[in-house]
C-alpha positions, 0 to 999 in steps of 0.5 A: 603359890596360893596365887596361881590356883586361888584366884579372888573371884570378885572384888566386891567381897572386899568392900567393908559396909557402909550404912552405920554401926549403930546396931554395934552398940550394946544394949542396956542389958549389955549384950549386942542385938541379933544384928550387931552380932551379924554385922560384927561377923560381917566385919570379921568375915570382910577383915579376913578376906581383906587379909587373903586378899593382901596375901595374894597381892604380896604373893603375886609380887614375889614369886619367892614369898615361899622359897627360903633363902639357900646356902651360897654356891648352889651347883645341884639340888633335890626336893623331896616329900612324902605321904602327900596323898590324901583326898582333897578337902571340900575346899583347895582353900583348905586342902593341906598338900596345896600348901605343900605344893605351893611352898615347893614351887615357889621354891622351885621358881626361884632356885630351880632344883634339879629332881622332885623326890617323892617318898612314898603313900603316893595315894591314900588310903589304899594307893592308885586304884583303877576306877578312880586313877584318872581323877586321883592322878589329877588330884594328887599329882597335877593340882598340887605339883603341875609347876614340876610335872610335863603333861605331853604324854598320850593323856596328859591333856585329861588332867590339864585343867587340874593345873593351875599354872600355864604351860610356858610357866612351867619348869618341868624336871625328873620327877622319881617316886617310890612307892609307900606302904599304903600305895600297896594295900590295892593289888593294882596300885603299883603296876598302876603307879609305875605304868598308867602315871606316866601317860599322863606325866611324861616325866614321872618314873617310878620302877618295880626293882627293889632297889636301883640306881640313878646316876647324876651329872652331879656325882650324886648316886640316887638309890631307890629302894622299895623299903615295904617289900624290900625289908626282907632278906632278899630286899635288903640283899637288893640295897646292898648290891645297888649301893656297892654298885652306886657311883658316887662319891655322893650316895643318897638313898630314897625310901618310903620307909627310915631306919628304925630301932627295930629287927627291920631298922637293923637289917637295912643298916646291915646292908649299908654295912655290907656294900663297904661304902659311904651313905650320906643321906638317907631320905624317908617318909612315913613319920608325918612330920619333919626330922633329922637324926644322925644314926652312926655307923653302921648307917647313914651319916644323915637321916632325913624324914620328910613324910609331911606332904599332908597331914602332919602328926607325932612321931610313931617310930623310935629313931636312933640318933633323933636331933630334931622333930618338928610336927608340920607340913612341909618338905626337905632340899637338898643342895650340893654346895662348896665346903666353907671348912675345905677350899676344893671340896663340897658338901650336902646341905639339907633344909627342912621347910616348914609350911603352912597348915593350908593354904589359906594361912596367907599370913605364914611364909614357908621357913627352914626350921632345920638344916644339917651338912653332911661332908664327903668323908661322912661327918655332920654338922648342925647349920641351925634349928629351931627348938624341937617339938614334943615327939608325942605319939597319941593321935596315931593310928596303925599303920597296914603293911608296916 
């Protein structure tokens, strides 16, 4: 919550003036004296602290001011956000992936989630590079996201004061990572990513195969898939063969990259052909902005785009079966829950949350614009959404190992 790292300082920046408003009437030619105009500001500045102030306050007395309410019968669940790491801004008031962090755990504070996803561009703009990573790991991984992270490793203790949270409030879980694009264009960055990480973050894993698997108490196979080096020929033989080995009889795939209408959207959909099994979700990155789609088969039942961890923008890809688009920051969850339509069965429902531009709009509450099911046996159904925003795509820049 923006209560826990921006705390007001002094409380007399809150005091309204108290020496007159005779400089706020107008002068005969109508137009306000130079100190009308400065305490009109004054006023607009203390009535816009007032209002964070008043934020705060709501914010510290309820933790789940943030935390939309979740469907009935919650048993397992899953966080997942992409392209969270941009630089921070000058101010944490006005850094975008505080307020994606801050929404995630107040979620997390109220209903706990049992793996944090994060789906790739880990680091902006050329991934994790050596002479920086210390400070980077603080500012991207720790300052937004210290609620989920354990810092007991060998050196967790040199990015503990990023964390704004005390340690015996922390509710650390699995956190897993893939690796983006961008995280890509620094030759370092991913054997940084995979093997200086977690001495800071005992709990952070992030692993060179292509493709792997991680099984869940929860009869929830996670494959992992490393989609920019992995839409090769060899890539997608690797996806293939974690998927045909997954468990299951839930399959959730986590990537950086989703499945598009192009020649690479086509083999990765070849290789949920090929593994002869079922593939519920399909949760990517990269399109900044939150959106669900139903590709049909061969693919997944359901794709789930979350890549809104800091800058949100129009969509750039052409994304078969696109049900719902909505340009913001924010995150997708994930919750396994009792099947309304089929007593003794389960089904995967997927909220996308949208959150606040920053952290200083205290007056906007983080709220599921989406939310999808998908069943055992494949099909989807919507829950709700909102109406979709326009899907533009002229404020794009291009994207470097697409």
């Amino acid at each position: 919550m923006a209560s826990r790292r921006h705390p007001v300082r002094d409380a007399r920046l809150f005091q309204a003036p108290r020496d007159g408003l005779r400089d706020l009437h107008p002068r005969r030619d109508g137009r306000l004296s130079a100190a009308g105009r400065s305490r009109i500001a004054a006023s607009f500045g203390a009535a816009a602290l007032l209002g964070i102030a008043g934020g705060l306050a709501v914010a510290a007395l309820a933790p789940g001011w943030d935390a939309p309410p979740l469907p009935d019968g919650t048993r397992y669940s899953l966080l997942a956000v992409g392209d969270s790491g941009h630089r921070a801004k000058f101010s944490p008031w006005v850094t975008p992936q505080l307020a994606v962090g801050d929404a995630l755990w107040s979620t997390h504070r109220s209903h706990p989630a049992d793996y944090l996803l994060l789906l790739g561009d880990n680091f902006y703009p050329a991934g994790l590079e050596q002479d920086e990573a210390e400070a980077r790991i603080a500012m991207n991984l720790v300052a937004p996201l210290c609620g989920f992270l354990d810092l007991s490793a060998p050196l967790g203790a040199n990015v503990e004061p990023s964390c704004g949270e005390a340690a015996h409030r922390r509710r650390p879980i699995p956190v897993r990572a893939v690796l983006g694009n961008h995280d890509y264009r620094a030759a370092e960055s991913p054997a940084l990513q995979r093997e200086l990480v977690p001495r800071y973050l005992a709990n952070f894993v992030l692993k060179e195969e292509v493709a792997w698997v991680e099984e869940t108490d929860a009869g929830v196979s996670l494959v992992f898939f490393d989609s920019t080096p992995g839409r090769s020929p060899e890539g997608v033989e690797q996806l293939r063969a974690a998927l045909a080995a997954a468990r299951g009889p839930w399959r959730v795939v986590v990537s950086h990259h989703p499945i598009d209408a192009s020649p690479k959207g086509d083999a990765l959909r070849s290789a949920i052909d090929g593994a002869g099994v079922p593939v519920h979700l399909w949760l990517a990155g990269h399109d900044h902005n939150l959106q669900f789609s139903e590709p049909r088969a061969p693919g997944p039942a359901l794709q789930v785009i979350a890549g809104a961890g800091s800058h949100p923008t129009g969509a750039k890809y052409d994304i078969p079966g696109r049900s719902f688009f909505k340009r913001s920051l924010g995150y997708a969850r994930v919750d396994l829950v009792p099947d309304p339509a089929a007593p003794g069965r389960e089904e995967l429902v997927v909220s996308l949350v949208s959150v606040r531009p920053v952290p200083a709009a205290l007056w906007q509450r983080a709220r599921a614009v989406a939310r999808y099911a998908v069943a055992q046996d494949g099909s989807v159904r919507r829950v709700f959404q909102e109406a979709s925003d326009t899907a533009d795509s002229g404020d794009l820049e291009d994207e470097p190992f697409e």
